[in-house]
C-alpha positions as YAML, in Angstrom:
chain: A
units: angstrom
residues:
- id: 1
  name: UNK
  ca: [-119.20, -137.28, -7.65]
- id: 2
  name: UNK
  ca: [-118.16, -137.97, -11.10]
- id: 3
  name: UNK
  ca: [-117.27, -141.08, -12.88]
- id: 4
  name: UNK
  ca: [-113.90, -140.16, -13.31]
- id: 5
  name: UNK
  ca: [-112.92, -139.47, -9.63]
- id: 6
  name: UNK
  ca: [-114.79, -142.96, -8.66]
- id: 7
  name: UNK
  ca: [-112.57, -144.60, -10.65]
- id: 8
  name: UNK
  ca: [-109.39, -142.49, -9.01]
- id: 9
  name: UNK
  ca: [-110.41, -143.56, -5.97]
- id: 10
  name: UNK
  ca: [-110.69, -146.81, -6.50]
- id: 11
  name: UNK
  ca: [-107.03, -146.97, -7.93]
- id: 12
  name: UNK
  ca: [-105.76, -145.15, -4.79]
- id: 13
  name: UNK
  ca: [-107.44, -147.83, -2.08]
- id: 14
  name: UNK
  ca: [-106.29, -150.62, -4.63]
- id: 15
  name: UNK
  ca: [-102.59, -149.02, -4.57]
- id: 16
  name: UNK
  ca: [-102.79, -148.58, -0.85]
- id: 17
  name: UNK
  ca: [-103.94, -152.33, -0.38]
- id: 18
  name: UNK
  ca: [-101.25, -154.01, -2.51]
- id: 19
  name: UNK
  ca: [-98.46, -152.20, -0.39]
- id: 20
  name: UNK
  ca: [-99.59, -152.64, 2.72]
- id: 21
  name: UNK
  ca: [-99.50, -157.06, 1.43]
- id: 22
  name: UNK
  ca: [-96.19, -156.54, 0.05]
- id: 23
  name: UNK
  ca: [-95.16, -154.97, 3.64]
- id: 24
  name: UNK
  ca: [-96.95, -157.47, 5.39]
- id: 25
  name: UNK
  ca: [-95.07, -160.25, 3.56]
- id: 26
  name: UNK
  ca: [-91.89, -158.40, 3.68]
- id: 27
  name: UNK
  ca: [-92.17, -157.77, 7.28]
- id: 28
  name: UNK
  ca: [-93.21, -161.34, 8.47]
- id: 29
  name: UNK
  ca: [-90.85, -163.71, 5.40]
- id: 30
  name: UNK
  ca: [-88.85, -165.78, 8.31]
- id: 31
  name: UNK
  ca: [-86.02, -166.44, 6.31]
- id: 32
  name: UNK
  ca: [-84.61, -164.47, 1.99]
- id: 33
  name: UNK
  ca: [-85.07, -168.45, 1.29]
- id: 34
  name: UNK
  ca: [-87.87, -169.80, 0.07]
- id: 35
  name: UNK
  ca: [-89.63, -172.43, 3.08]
- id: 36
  name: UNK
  ca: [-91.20, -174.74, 0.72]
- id: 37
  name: UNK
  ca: [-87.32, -175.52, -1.18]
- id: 38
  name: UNK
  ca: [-85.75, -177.74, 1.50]
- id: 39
  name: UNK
  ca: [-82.66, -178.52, -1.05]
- id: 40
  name: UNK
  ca: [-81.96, -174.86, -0.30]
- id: 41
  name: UNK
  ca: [-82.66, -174.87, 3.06]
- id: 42
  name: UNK
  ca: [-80.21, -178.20, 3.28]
- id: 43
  name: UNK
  ca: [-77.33, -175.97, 1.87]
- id: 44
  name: UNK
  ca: [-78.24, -173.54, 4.22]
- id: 45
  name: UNK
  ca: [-78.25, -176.04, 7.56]
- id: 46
  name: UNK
  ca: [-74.57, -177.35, 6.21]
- id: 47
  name: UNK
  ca: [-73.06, -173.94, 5.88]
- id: 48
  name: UNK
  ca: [-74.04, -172.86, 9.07]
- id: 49
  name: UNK
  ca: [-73.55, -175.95, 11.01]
- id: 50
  name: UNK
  ca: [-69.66, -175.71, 9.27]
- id: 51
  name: UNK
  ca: [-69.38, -172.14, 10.01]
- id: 52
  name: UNK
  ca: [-70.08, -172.92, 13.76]
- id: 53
  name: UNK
  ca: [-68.03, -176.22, 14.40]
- id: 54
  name: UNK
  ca: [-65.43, -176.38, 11.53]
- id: 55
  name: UNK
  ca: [-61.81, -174.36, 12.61]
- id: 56
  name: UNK
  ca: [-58.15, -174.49, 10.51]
- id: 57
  name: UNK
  ca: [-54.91, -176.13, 12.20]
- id: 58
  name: UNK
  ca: [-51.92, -175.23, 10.30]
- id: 59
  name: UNK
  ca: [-48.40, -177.34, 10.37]
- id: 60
  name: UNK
  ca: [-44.88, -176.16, 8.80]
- id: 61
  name: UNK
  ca: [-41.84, -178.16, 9.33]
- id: 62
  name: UNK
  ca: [-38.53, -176.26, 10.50]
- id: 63
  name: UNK
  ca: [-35.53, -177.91, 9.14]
- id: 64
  name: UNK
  ca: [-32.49, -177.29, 11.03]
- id: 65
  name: UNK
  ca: [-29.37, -178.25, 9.34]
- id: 66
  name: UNK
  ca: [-26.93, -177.07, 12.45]
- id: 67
  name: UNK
  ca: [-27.64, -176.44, 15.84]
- id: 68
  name: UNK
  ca: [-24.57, -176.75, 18.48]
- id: 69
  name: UNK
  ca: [-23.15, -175.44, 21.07]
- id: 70
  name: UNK
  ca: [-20.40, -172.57, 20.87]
- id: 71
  name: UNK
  ca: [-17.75, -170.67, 23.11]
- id: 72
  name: UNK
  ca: [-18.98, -167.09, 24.40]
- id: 73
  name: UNK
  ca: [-16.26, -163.86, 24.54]
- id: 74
  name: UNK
  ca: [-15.39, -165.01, 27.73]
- id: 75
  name: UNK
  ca: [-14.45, -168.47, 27.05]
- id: 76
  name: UNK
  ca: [-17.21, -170.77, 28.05]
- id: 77
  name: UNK
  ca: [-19.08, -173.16, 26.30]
- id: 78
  name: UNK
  ca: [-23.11, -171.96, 25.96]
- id: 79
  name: UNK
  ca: [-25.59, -173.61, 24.84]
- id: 80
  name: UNK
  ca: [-27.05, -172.57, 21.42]
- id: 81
  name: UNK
  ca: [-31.09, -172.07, 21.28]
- id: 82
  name: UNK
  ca: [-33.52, -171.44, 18.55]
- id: 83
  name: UNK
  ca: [-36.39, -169.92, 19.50]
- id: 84
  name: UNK
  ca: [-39.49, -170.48, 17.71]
- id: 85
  name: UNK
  ca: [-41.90, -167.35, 17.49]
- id: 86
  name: UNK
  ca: [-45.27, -167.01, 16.53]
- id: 87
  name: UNK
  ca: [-48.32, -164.32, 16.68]
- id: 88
  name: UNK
  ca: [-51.55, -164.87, 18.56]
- id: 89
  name: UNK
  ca: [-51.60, -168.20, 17.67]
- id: 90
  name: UNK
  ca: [-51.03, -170.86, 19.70]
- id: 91
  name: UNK
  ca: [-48.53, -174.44, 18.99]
- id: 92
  name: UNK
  ca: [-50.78, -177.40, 19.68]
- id: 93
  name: UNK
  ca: [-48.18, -179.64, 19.20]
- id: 94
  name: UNK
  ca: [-43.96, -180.16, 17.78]
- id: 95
  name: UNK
  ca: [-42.88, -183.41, 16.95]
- id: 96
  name: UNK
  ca: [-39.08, -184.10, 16.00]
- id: 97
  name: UNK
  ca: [-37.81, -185.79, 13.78]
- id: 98
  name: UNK
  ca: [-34.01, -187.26, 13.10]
- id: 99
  name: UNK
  ca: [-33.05, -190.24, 10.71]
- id: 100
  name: UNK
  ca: [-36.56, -192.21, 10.62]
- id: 101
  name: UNK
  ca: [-36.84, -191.60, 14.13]
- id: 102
  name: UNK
  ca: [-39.96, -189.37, 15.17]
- id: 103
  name: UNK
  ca: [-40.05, -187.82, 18.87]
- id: 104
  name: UNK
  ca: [-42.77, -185.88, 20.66]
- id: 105
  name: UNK
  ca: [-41.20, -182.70, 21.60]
- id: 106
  name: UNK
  ca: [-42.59, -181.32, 24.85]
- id: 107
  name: UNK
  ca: [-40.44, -177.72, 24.97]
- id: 108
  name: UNK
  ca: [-42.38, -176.35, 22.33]
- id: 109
  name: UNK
  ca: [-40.91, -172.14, 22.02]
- id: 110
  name: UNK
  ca: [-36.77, -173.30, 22.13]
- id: 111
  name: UNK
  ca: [-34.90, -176.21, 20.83]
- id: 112
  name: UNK
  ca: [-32.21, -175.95, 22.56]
- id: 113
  name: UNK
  ca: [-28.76, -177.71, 22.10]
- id: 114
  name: UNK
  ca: [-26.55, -177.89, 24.89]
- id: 115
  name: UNK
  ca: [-22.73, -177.85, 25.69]
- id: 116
  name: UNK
  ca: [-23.49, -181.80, 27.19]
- id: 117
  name: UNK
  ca: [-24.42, -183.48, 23.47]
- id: 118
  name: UNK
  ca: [-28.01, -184.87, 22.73]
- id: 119
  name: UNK
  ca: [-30.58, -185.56, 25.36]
- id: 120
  name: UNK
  ca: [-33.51, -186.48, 24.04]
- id: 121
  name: UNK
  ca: [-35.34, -187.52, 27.53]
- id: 122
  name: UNK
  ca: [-35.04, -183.43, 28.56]
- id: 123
  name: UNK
  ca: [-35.80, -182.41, 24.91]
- id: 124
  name: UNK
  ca: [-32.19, -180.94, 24.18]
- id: 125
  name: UNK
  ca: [-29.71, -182.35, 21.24]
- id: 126
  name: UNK
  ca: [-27.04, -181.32, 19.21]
- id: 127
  name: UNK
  ca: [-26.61, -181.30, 15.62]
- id: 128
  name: UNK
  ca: [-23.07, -180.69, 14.31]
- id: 129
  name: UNK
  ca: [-22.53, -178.38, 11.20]
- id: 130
  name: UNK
  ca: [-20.92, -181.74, 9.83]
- id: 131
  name: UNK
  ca: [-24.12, -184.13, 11.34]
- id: 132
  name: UNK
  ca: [-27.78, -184.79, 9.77]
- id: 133
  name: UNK
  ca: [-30.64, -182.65, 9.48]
- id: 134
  name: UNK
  ca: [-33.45, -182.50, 11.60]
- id: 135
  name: UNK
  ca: [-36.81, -181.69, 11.07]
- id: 136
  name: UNK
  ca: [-39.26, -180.22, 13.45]
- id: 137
  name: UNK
  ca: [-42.76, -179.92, 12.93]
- id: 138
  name: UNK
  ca: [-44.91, -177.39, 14.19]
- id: 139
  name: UNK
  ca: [-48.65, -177.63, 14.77]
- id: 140
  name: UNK
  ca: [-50.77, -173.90, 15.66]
- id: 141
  name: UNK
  ca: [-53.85, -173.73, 15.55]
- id: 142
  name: UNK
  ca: [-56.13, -170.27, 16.75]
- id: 143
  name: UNK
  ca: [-59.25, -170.05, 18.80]
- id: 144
  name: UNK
  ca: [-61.04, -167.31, 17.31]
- id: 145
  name: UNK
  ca: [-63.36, -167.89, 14.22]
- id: 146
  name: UNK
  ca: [-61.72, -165.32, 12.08]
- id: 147
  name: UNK
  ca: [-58.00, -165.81, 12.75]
- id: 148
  name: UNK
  ca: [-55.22, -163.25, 12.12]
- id: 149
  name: UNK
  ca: [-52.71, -163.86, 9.35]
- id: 150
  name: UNK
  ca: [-49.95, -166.08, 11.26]
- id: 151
  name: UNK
  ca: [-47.03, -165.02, 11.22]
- id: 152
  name: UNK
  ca: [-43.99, -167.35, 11.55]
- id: 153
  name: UNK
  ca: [-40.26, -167.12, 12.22]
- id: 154
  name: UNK
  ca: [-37.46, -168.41, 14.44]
- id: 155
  name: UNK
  ca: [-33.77, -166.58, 15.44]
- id: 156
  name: UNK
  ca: [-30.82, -167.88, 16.93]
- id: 157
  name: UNK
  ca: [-29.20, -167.43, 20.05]
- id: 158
  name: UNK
  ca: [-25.61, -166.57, 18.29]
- id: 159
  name: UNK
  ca: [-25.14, -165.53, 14.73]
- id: 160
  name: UNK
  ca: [-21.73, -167.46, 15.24]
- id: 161
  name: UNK
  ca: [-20.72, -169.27, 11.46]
- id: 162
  name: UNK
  ca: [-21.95, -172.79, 10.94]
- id: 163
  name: UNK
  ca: [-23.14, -173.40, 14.52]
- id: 164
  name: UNK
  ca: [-26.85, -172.58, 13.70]
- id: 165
  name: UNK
  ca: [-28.44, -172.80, 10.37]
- id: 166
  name: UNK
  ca: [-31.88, -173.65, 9.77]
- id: 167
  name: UNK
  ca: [-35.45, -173.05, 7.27]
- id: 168
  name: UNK
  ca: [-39.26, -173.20, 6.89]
- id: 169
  name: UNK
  ca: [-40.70, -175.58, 4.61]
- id: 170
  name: UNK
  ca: [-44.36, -174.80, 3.17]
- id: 171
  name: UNK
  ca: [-47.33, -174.34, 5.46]
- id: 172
  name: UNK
  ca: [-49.94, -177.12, 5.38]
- id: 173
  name: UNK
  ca: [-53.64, -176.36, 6.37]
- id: 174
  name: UNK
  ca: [-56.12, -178.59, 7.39]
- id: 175
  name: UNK
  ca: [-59.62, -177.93, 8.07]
- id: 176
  name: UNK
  ca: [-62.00, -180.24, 10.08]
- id: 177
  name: UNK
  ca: [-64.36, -180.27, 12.94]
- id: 178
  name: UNK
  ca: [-63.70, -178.82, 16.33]
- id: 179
  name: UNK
  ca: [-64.73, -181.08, 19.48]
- id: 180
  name: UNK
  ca: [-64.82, -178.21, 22.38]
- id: 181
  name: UNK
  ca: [-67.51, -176.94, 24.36]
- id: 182
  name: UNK
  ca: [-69.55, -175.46, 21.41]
- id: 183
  name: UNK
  ca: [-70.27, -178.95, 20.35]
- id: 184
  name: UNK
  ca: [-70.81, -180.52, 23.39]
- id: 185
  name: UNK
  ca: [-73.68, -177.81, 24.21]
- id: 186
  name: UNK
  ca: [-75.02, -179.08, 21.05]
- id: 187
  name: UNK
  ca: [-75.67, -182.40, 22.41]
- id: 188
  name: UNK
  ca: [-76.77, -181.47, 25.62]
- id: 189
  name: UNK
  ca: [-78.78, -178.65, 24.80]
- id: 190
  name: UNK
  ca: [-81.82, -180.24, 22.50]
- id: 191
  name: UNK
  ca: [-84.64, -178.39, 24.07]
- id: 192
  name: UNK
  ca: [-87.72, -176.14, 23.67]
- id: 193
  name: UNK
  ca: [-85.40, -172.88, 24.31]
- id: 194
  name: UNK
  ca: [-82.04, -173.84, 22.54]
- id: 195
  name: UNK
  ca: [-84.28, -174.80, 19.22]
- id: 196
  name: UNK
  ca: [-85.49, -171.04, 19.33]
- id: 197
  name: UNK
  ca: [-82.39, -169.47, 20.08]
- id: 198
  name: UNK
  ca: [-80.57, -171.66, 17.55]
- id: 199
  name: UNK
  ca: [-82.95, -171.16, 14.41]
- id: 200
  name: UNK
  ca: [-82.58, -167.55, 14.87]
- id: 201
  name: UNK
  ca: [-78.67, -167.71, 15.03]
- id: 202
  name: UNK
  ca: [-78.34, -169.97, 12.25]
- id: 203
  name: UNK
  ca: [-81.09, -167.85, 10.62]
- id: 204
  name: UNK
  ca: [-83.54, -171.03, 9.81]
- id: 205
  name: UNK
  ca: [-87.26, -170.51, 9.18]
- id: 206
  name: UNK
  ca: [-89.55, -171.03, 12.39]
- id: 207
  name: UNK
  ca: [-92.37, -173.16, 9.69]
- id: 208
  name: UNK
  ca: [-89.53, -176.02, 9.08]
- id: 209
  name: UNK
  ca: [-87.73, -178.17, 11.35]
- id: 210
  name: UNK
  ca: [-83.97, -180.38, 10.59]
- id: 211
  name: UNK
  ca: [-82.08, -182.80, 12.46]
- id: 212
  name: UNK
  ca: [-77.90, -184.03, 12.71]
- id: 213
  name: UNK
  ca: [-77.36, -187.03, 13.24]
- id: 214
  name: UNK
  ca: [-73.32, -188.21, 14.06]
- id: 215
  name: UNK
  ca: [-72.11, -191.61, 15.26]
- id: 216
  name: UNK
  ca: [-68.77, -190.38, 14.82]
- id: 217
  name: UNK
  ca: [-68.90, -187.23, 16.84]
- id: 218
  name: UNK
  ca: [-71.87, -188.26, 19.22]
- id: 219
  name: UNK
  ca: [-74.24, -185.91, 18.02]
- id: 220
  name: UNK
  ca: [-78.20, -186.36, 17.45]
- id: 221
  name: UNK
  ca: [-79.88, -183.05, 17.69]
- id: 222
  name: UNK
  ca: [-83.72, -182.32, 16.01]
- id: 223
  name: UNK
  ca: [-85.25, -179.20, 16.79]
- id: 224
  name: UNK
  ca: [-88.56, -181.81, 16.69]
- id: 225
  name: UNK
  ca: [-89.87, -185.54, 15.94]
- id: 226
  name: UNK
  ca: [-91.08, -185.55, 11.97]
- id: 227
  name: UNK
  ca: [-94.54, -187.00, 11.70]
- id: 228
  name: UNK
  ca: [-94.95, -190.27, 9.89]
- id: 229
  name: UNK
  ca: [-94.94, -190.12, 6.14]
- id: 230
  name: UNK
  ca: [-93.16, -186.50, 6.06]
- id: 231
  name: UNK
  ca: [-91.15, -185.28, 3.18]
- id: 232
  name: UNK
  ca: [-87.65, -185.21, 4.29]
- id: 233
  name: UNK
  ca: [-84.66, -184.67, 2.65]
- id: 234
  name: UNK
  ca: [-81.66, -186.02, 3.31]
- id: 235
  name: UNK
  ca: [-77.53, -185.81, 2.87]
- id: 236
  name: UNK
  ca: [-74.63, -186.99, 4.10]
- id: 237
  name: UNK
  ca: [-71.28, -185.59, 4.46]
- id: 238
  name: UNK
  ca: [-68.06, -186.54, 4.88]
- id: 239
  name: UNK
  ca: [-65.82, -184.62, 7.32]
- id: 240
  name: UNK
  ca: [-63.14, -184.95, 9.58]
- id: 241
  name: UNK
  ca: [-62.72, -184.27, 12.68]
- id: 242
  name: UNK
  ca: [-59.25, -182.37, 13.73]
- id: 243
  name: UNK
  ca: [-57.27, -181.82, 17.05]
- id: 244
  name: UNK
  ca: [-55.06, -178.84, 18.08]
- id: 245
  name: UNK
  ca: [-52.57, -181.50, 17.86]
- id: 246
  name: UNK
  ca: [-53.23, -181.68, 14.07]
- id: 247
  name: UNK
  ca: [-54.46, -185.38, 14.47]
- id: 248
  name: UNK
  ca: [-57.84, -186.08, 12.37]
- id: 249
  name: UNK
  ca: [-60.19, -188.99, 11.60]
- id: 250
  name: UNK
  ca: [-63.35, -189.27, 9.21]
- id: 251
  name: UNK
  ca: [-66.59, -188.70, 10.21]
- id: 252
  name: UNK
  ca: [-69.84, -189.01, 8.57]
- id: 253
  name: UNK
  ca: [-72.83, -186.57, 9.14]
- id: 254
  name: UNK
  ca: [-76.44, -187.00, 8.24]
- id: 255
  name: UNK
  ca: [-78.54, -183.61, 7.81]
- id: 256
  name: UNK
  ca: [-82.32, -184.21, 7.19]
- id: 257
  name: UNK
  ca: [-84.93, -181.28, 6.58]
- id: 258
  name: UNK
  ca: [-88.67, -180.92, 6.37]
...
């Protein structure tokens, strides 16, 4: 054998070598972030912990500036509705408001204002074309985690002059976290088999370890104990947590990795 093809050879087994490390690192990397860079892994924990547990409510206020009763073709009084409509999502929640009065508002598709005058104990009242305006406010909310466009409108029972008039006001949106059965298998759920199952879903490297900690929601979940004198790193968020009714409070969560 000549010189020349030793030295081919020796190329070819080096080439071979350094490909089959870079697959073998490739193939076995538990995570495109780096394990050792926990501030990166924190960002990561946060996202995905907020991807999992935060959902949208939205509110819009309907302002109805008449809404009475009116005589049919036959000659009797009916009783003038307007009917709220909405697409797959669902109303968590209508208050009413009239003067500086606010009232919970339990019929939540119709107002409806009857030939007998206001009745706010079985959710019906009248508002002359003359009278005040009125403002309801609508809370929706959806349950899936990528939520159709809403769509939002209302009609009238009669298109009868000055007996029903009404508009939207802007859309508010409020973001927060969900309390729901997701969560509450969070807390209940800190074990050998739901630490697996939840690194892989959240995509988290097997080689470190985190923990949540919540007095405000309840929550303490570590996929393990940290060892004394560990490098952790720590941050705390602010949050709220929202209802389908719209109603929130602040709470604080601590996320620690290592």
């Amino acid at each position: 054998m000549e010189r020349g093809d030793v030295h081919i050879d020796w190329i070819i087994s080096m080439s071979i070598f350094l490909l089959f490390t870079f697959l073998l690192f490739l193939f076995f990397r538990p995570l495109d972030i780096a394990p050792r860079d926990k501030h990166v892994l924190l960002d990561h924990l946060i996202e995905r912990f907020e991807h999992n547990f935060t959902w949208e409510v939205k509110k819009i206020p309907l302002f109805v500036r008449a809404c009475e009763y009116f005589i049919n073709n036959e000659g009797v009084p009916t009783d003038m509705t307007i009917d709220f409509l909405l697409n797959d999502w669902i109303i968590g929640n209508v208050s009413y408001k009239k003067g500086n009065v606010f009232y919970s508002w339990t019929n939540f598709e119709d107002i409806i204002c009857p030939t007998t005058g206001e009745d706010l104990v079985n959710k019906h009242f009248n508002i002359p074309s003359s009278g005040s305006e009125a403002v309801f406010y609508y809370t929706y909310y959806h349950n899936s985690q990528f939520p159709p466009k809403p769509i939002v409108s209302a009609q009238c029972s009669s298109s009868i002059p000055d007996h029903c008039d009404f508009s939207f006001g802007s859309t508010e949106t409020f973001f927060g976290i969900r309390e729901g059965a997701a969560l509450e298998e969070l807390r209940n759920q800190n074990n050998y088999f739901h630490v697996n199952n939840i690194k892989e879903n959240w995509n988290f490297p097997n080689s470190n370890e985190f923990w949540i900690i919540s007095q405000d929601i309840s929550l303490d979940y570590k996929t393990t104990s940290p060892y004394p004198n560990t490098n952790i790193v720590v941050r705390e968020v602010k949050t709220f947590v929202i209802d389908e009714k719209g109603e929130r409070r602040p709470a604080f969560i601590i996320f620690k990795v290592w």
